[in-house]
Residue frames relative to the residue before (quaternion, step in Angstrom):
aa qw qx qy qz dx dy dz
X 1.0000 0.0000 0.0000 0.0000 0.00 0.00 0.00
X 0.5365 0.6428 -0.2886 0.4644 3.33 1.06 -0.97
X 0.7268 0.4479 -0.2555 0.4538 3.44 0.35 -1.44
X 0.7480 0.3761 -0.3781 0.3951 3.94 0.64 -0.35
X 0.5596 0.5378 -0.4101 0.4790 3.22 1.04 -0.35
X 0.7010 0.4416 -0.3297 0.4527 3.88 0.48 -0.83
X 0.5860 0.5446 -0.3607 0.4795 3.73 1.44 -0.28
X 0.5325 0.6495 -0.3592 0.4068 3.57 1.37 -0.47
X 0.8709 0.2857 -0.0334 0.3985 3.12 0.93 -1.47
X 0.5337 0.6403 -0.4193 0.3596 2.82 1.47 0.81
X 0.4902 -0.7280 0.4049 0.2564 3.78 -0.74 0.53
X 0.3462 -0.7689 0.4760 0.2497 3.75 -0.46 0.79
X 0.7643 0.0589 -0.0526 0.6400 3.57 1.21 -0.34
X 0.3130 -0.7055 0.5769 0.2673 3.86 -1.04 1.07
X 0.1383 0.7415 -0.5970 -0.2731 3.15 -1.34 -1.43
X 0.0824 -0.8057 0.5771 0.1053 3.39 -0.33 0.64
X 0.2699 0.7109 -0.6477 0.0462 4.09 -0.95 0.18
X 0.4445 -0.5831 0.6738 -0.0916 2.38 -1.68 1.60
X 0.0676 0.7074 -0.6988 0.0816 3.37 -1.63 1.57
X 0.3082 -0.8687 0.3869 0.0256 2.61 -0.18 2.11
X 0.4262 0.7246 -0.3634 0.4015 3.50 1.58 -0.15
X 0.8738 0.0803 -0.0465 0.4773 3.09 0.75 -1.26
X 0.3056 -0.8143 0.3758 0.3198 3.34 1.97 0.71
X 0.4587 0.3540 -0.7365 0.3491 3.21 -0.24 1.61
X 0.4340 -0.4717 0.7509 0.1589 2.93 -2.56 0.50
X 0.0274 0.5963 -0.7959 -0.1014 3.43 -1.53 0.88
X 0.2371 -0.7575 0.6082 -0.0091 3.05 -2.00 0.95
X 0.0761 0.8615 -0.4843 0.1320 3.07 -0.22 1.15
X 0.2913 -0.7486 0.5913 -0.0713 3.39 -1.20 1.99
X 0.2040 -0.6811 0.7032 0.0015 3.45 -1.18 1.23
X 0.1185 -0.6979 0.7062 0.0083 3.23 -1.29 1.57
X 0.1730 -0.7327 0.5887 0.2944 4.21 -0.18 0.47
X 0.5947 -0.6206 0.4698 0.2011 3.22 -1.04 1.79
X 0.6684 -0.4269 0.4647 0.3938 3.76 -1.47 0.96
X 0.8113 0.3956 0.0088 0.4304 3.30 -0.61 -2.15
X 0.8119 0.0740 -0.2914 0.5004 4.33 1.01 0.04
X 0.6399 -0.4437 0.5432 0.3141 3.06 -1.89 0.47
X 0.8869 0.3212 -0.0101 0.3318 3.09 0.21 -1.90
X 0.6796 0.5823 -0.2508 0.3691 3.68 1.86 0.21
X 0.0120 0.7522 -0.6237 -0.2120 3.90 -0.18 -0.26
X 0.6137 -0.3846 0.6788 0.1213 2.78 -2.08 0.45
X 0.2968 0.8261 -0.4735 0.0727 3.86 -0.43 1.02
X 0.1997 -0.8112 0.5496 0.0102 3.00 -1.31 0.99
X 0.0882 -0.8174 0.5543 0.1297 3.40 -1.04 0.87
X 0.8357 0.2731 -0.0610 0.4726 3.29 -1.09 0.58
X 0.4206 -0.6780 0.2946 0.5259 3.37 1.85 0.00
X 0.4756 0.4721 -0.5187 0.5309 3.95 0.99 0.72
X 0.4704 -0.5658 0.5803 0.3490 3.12 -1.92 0.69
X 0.0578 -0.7576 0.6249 0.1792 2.96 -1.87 0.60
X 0.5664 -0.2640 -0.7489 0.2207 1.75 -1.86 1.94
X 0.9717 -0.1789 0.1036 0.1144 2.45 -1.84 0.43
X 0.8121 0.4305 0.1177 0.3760 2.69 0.83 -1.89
X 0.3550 -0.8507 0.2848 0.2629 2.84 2.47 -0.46
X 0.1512 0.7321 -0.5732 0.3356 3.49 1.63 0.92
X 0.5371 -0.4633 0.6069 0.3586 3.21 -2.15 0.07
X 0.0608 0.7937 -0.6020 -0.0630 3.90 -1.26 0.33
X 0.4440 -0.6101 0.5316 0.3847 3.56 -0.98 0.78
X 0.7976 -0.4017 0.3975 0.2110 3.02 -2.09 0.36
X 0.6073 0.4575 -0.2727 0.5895 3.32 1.52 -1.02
X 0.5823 0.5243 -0.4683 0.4083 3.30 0.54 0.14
X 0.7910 0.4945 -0.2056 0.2958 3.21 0.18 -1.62
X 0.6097 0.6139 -0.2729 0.4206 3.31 1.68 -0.73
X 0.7044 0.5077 -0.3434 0.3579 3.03 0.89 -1.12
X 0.4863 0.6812 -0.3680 0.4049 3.31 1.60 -0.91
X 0.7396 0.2930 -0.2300 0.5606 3.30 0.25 -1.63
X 0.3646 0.6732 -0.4778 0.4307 4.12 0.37 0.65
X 0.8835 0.3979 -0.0173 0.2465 2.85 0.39 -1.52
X 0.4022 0.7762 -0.1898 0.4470 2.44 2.42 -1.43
X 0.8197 0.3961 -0.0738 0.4070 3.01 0.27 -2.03
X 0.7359 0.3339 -0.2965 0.5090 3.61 0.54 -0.27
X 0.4456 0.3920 -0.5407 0.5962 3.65 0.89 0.83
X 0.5206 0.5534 -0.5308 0.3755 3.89 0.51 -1.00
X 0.7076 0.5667 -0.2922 0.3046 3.80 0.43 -1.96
C-alpha cells in the first residue's frame, strides 16, 4: 500500500533554477498526466501551475519559463 502512495507523490521530472540576482530558487515538478503521453501535471514551488491545475506540454512550460526569465533580465 505504501509503495502506491509514495509512487503518487513522486515526480517524473524535477527542475531546480536558481536566480542568483535576486537569490530566489524556483522548483519545478512534472507529474505525466493519467489520460496523456505528451502532458504533465506541474507544480511550482509546490502550487499548481496554472492555476487551474490543467495538464500542459513541455512546449508550453518552456516557453513560459522563457519568457519569464528574459523579462526578469
Amino acid at each position: 500500500m505504501y509503495r502506491l502512495y509514495h509512487r503518487l507523490m513522486q515526480a517524473d521530472l524535477r527542475i531546480s533554477i536558481k536566480d542568483y540576482k535576486r537569490n530566489k530558487n524556483l522548483k519545478i515538478q512534472l507529474h505525466r498526466a493519467v489520460f496523456s503521453h505528451r502532458q504533465f501535471i506541474v507544480r511550482m514551488n509546490g502550487a499548481p501551475w496554472p492555476k487551474d491545475g490543467r495538464p500542459v506540454s513541455l512546449t508550453k512550460l518552456l516557453t513560459s519559463l522563457r519568457k519569464t526569465l528574459v523579462k526578469a533580465l
